[in-house]
C-alpha positions in Angstrom: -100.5 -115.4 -139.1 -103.4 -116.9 -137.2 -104.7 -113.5 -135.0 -104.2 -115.5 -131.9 -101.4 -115.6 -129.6 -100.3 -117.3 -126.5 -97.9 -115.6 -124.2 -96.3 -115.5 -120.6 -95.9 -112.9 -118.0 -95.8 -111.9 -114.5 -99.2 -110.2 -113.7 -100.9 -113.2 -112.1 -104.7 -111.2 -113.1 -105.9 -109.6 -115.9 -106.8 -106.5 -113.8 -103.0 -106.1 -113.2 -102.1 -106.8 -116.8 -104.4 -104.3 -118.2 -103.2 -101.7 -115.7 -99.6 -102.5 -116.7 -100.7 -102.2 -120.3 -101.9 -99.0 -120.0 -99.2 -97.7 -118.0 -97.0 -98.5 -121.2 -99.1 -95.0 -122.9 -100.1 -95.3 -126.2 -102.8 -97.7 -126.8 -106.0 -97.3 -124.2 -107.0 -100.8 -122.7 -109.8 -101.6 -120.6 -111.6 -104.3 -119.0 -114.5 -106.2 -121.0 -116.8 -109.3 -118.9 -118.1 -112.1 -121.3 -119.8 -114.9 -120.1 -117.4 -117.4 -121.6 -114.3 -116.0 -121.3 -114.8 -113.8 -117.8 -113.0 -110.7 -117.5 -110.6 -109.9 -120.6 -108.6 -106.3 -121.3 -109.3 -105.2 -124.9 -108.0 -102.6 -126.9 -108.5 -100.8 -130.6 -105.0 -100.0 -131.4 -106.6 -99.5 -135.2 -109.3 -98.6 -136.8 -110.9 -101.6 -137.5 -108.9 -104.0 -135.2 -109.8 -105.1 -131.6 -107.7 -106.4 -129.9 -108.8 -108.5 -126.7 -106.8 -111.0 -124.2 -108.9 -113.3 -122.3 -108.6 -114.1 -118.3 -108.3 -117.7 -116.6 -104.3 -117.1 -116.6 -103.0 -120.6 -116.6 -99.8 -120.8 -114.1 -96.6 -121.7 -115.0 -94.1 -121.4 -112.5 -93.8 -118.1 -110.8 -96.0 -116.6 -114.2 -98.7 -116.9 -116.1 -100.1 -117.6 -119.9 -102.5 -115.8 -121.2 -104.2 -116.3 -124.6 -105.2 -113.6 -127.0 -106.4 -112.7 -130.3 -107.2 -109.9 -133.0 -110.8 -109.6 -134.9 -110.8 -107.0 -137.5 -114.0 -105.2 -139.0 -114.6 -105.0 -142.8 -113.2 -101.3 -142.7 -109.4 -102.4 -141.3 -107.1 -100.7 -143.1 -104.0 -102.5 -141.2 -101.9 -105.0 -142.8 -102.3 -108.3 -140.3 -98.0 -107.9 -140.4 -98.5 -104.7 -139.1 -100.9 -105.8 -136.3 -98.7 -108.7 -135.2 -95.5 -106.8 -135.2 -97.0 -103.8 -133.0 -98.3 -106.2 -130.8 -95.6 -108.4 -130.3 -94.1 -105.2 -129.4 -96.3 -104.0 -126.9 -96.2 -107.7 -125.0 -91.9 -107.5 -125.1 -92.4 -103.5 -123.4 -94.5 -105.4 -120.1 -91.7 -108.3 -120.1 -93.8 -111.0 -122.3 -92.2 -114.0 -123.3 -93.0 -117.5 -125.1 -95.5 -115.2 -127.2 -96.3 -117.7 -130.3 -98.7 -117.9 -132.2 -102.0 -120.3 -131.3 -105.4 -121.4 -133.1 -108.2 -119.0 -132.9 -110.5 -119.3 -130.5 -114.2 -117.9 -130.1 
């Protein structure tokens, strides 16, 4: 498992998709800004694992891709299979598709 991920849905921004995210309950997602990567929703679903997915949708017919990607601290307790299956999970609940895994990115 790489802790990057590619995937395509309908929210066309990454306002919307964190809004539908967090309409799902469970995990609490909210907007971050970096300079490189602009806007991007980010989540700890873990202790010790942030999750974040980064904005500049590309289209792709009537969709988007998105990329994402998991960093863990030193104090992760959460088997990398555990992360990837949840979240896999989470992305199939909103209507994800094509999600695959991709090479990390900073």
């Amino acid at each position: 498992m790489t802790g990057a991920y590619s995937f395509v849905c309908s929210e066309g921004s990454t306002q919307k998709l964190c809004a539908r995210l967090n309409d799902l309950g469970g995990w609490r997602w909210t907007i971050g800004d970096s300079y490189w990567y602009g806007d991007y929703a980010r989540c700890i679903p873990f202790p010790g694992v942030k999750l974040r997915i980064v904005d500049f949708p590309v289209r792709t017919g009537d969709e988007f891709t998105y990329n994402a990607d998991v960093r863990l601290t030193p104090d992760c307790g959460t088997p990398m299979v555990e992360i990837d299956r949840t979240f896999r999970d989470v992305l199939v609940q909103i209507g994800a598709r094509d999600i695959r895994e991709i090479q990390p990115f900073d």
